[in-house]
N, C-alpha and C positions, 0 to 999 in steps of 0.2 A: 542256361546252365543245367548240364544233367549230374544228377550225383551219381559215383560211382556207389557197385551192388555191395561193396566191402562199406561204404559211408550210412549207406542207407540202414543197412543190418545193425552198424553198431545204434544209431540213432534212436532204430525202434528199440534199442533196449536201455535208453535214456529216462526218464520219464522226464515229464514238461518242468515238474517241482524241483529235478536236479538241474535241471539246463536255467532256468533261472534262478540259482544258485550260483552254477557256474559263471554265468554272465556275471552278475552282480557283485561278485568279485570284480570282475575286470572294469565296474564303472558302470557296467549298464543296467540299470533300472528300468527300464520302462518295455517292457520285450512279453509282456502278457496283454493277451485282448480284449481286453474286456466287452463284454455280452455275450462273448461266443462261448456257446455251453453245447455238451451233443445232446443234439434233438432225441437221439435213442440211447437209453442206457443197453454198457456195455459193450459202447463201441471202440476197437481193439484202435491200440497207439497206431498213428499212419503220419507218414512223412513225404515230403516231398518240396520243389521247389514253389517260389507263390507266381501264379497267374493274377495280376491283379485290375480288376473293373470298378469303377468309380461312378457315381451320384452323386448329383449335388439338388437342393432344394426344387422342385417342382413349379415349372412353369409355363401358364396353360397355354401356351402357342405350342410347346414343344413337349412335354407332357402331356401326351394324346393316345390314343390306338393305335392313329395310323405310324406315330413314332415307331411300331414295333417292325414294319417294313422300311425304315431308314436303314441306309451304307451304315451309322452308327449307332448301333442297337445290341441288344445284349443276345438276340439270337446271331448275327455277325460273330459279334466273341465269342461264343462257344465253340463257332467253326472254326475258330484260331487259336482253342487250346490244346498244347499237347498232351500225349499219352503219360501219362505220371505223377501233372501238375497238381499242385494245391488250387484250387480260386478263391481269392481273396477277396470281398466284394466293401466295397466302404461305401456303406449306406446311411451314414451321419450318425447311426445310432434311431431313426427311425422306426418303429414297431408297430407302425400302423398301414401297412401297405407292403405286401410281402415281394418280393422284388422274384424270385425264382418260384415256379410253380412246378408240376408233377410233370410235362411236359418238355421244360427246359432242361430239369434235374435225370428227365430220361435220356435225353439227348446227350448229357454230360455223360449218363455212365457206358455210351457206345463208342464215345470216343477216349475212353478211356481216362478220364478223371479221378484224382483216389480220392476228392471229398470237396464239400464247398465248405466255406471259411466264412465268416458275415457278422458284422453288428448289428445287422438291421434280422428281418423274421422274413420266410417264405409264407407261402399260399399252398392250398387243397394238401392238406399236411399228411392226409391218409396217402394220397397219390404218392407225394413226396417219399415217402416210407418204405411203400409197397417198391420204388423205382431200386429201392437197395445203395442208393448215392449217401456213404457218409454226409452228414450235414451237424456244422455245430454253428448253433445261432443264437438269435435272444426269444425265441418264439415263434408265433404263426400271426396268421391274420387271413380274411379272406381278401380286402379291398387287393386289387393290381399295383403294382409298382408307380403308373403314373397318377396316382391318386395323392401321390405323397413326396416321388422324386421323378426326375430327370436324369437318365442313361446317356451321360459325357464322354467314355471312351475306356480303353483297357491298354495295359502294357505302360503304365504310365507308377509312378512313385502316388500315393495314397495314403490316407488315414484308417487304421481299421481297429474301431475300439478303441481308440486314443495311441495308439504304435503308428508310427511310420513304416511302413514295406514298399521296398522299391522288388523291381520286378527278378524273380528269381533271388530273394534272399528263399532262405529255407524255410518253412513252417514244420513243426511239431506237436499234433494233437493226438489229447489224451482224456482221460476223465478230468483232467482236472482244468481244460481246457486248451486255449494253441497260445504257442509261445513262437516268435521269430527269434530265427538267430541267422545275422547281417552276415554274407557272404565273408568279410574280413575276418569273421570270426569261428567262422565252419570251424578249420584243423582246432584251435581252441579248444571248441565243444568237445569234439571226438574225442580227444587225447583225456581234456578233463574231466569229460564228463562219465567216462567209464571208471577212473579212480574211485571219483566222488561215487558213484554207485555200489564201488566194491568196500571203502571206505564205512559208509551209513549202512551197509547190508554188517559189518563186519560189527559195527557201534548196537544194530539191533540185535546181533545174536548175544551181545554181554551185557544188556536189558535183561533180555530172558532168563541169564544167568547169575542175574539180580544183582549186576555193577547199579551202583549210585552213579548218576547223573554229573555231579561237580568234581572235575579232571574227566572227564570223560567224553562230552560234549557238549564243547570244543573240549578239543585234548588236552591235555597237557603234557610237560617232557615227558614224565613216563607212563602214560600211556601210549604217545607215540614211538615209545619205543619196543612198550609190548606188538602194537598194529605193525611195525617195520620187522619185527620178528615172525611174526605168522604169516607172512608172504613170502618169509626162504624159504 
């Protein structure tokens, strides 16, 4: 799934705290990831679909070095990510064995990757950095990835953070973290989530101008009929 340049645009001007809003109205709860934090402050909202690669508990036959030259290895996935993509990595919530290092995260940003996604921590963190690859994770570490997990495959439905993502739902990160939002509910977001932004931008300029809080947010009838007024 590619998003169109008109879905993309409106997105990056979502922030992640209104899209899980928006959700959460429609039932969904669970659509924030938790550990994934950005490794570097000030990294600008970035959106895209999820590329998603999977780990599961380490096991020393196949948790090795030379695992890193298998048909199914995480250098393999990289060369099967497209131009645009999120990578989603569900590393258990692990933080002791960095699963992507300065190396792999270069290689990501030649082929065009706009960020890695992960509950688990990278490796040589300065490298990391220096490669310019968005990354929001739960930290660093130095030990390798097979120190701790086992590289299972990609393009498969996953855990990341306690969220479910299957492959090409949308990811949305921000400062305040990445929030999925399930392809069924793309047109949803878009439509709503630009309201809901003009909406609370519209609630914080009558803060300023020292509205009291109660009818105000939430609204009440008349206030929402002052807000229906000021957008003739």
């Amino acid at each position: 799934m590619s998003l169109s340049p008109e879905a993309h645009k409106t997105l990056a001007g979502i922030t992640t705290a209104t899209i899980t809003t928006v959700l959460l109205k429609k039932g969904l709860r669970n659509v924030w990831m938790r550990g994934a934090r950005p490794l570097r402050p000030g990294l600008p909202r970035l959106v895209g679909p999820a590329f998603t690669l999977r780990f599961v508990p380490a096991r020393e036959d196949l948790a090795t070095p030379e695992s890193w030259s298998s048909p199914i290895s995480t250098r393999t996935a990289i060369e099967a990510m497209p131009e645009g993509c999120i990578a989603v990595v569900d590393a258990m919530g692990i933080t002791d064995a960095g699963i992507f290092g300065d190396i792999l995260c270069a290689r990501m940003v030649k082929r065009g990757v706009t960020a890695l996604v992960t509950d688990g921590v990278v490796r040589d963190v300065e490298g990391v950095l220096g490669t310019n690859l968005p990354v929001w994770c739960d930290g660093y570490a130095a030990p390798p990835s097979v120190a701790g997990l086992t590289f299972v495959g990609w393009g498969e439905p996953i855990g990341c953070g306690g969220v479910a993502v299957f492959p090409n739902d949308i990811v949305v990160a921000d400062q305040d973290g990445c929030v999925l939002i399930p392809q069924a509910m793309l047109d949803h977001v878009l439509n709503e989530g630009v309201e809901q932004e003009r909406m609370e931008a519209w609630i914080v300029n009558e803060v300023n101008n020292g509205a009291v809080l109660p009818g105000l947010y939430p609204m009440n009838a008349e206030t929402k009929a002052r807000y229906a007024a000021s957008k003739k």
